[in-house]
C-alpha positions in Angstrom: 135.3 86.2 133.8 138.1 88.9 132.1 137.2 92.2 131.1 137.0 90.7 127.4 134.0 89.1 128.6 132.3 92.2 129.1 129.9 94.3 126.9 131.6 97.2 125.2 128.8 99.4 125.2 128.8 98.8 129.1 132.3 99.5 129.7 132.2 102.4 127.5 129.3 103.6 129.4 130.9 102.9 132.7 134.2 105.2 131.3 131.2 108.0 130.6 129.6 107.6 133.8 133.3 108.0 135.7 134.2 110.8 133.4 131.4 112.5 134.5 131.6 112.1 138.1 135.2 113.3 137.7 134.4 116.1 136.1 132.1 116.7 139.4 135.3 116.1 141.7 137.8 118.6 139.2 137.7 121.5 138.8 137.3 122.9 135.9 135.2 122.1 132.7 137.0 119.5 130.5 136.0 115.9 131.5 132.5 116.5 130.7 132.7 116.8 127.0 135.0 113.1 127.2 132.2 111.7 129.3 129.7 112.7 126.3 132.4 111.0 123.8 132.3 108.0 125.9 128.6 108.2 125.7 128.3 108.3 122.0 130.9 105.4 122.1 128.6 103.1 124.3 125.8 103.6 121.6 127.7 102.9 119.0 129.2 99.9 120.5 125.5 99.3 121.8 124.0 99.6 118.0 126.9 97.4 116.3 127.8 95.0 118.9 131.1 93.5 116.3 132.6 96.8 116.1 136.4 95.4 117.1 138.0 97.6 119.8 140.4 99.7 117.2 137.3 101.2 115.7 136.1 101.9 119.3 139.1 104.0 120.1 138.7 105.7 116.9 134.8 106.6 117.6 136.1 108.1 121.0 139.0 110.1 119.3 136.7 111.9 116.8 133.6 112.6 119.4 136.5 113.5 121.7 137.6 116.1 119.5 133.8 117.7 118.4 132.8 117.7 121.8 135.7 119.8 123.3 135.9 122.6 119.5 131.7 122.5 120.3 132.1 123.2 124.4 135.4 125.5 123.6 132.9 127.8 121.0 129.6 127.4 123.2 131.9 128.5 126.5 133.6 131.0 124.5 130.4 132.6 123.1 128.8 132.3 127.0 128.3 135.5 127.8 129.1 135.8 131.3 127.2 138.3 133.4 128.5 139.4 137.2 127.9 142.0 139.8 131.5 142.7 140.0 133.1 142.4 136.6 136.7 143.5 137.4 136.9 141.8 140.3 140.0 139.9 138.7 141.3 143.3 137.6 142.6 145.5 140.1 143.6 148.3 138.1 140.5 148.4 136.5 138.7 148.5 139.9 140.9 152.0 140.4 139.6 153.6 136.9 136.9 156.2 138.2 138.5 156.7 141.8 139.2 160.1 143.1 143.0 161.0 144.3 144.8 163.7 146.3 147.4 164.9 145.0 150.2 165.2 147.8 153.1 165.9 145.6 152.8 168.4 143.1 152.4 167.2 139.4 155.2 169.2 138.0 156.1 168.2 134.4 153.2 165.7 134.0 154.3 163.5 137.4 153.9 163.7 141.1 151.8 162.0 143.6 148.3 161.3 145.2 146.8 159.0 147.8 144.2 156.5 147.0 142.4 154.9 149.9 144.7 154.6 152.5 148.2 154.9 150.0 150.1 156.9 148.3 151.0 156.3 144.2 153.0 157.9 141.5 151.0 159.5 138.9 151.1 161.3 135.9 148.6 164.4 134.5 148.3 167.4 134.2 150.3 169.9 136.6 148.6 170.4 139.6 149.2 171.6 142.8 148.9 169.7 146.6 145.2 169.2 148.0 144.0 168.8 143.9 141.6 166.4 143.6 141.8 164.1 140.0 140.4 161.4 139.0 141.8 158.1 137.8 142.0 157.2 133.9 143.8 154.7 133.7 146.6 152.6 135.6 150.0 152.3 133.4 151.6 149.5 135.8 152.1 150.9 139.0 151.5 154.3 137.8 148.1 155.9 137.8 147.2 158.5 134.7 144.8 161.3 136.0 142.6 163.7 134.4 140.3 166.7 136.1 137.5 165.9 138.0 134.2 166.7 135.4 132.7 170.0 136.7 
């Protein structure tokens, strides 16, 4: 027995079957939507049993390619929600923080600690002891504003 031999819808959904328990194994989200393509293969090849093997190939090709453009727009459109949405973003995590200013901000820059270190920033001129709060962060630079009253 040779691999000719075999059903195509079965080796098709063999191919589907190992997609999808790679996909399982990798990370990542990719092999999924070739293990649905090799799915739709093995029904096709199920439903018209003489499809030759070129044709087969093709059917996989084209559900390759609307499976990932239909996953890439559903995951693109997935909103995702999270207790801790900067957590990929340290500057972001610094917007809001307070600072004390430990060299004056004369001319719009000095510096402040954060936590425990200290960072260049630039505001509005204040003396030592000031408290601010962060803006934004410009690089390695933090922009400060007045704390609201």
């Amino acid at each position: 027995m040779t691999i000719g031999d075999l059903d195509p819808a079965a080796l098709w959904l063999a191919a589907g079957l190992a997609l999808g328990i790679a996909e399982l194994l990798v990370p990542g989200v990719f092999l999924i939507f070739l293990a649905i393509a090799a799915g739709v293969t093995a029904l096709t090849s199920w439903a018209l049993p003489d499809v030759p093997i070129g044709v087969q190939l093709a059917c996989f090709a084209v559900w390759s390619v609307v499976c990932v453009v239909i996953g890439r727009r559903w995951y693109r459109d997935f909103p995702v929600d999270s207790d801790a949405p900067v957590l990929n973003a340290p500057a972001l995590r610094l917007r809001g923080q307070v600072v004390t200013v430990t060299t004056p901000i004369i001319g719009g820059e000095g510096r402040a600690r954060l936590g425990d270190g200290e960072w260049p920033v630039r505001g509005p001129e204040a003396e030592t002891g000031t408290r601010l709060r962060v803006a934004h962060v410009d690089g390695g630079v933090l922009l400060v504003e007045p704390l609201a009253e």
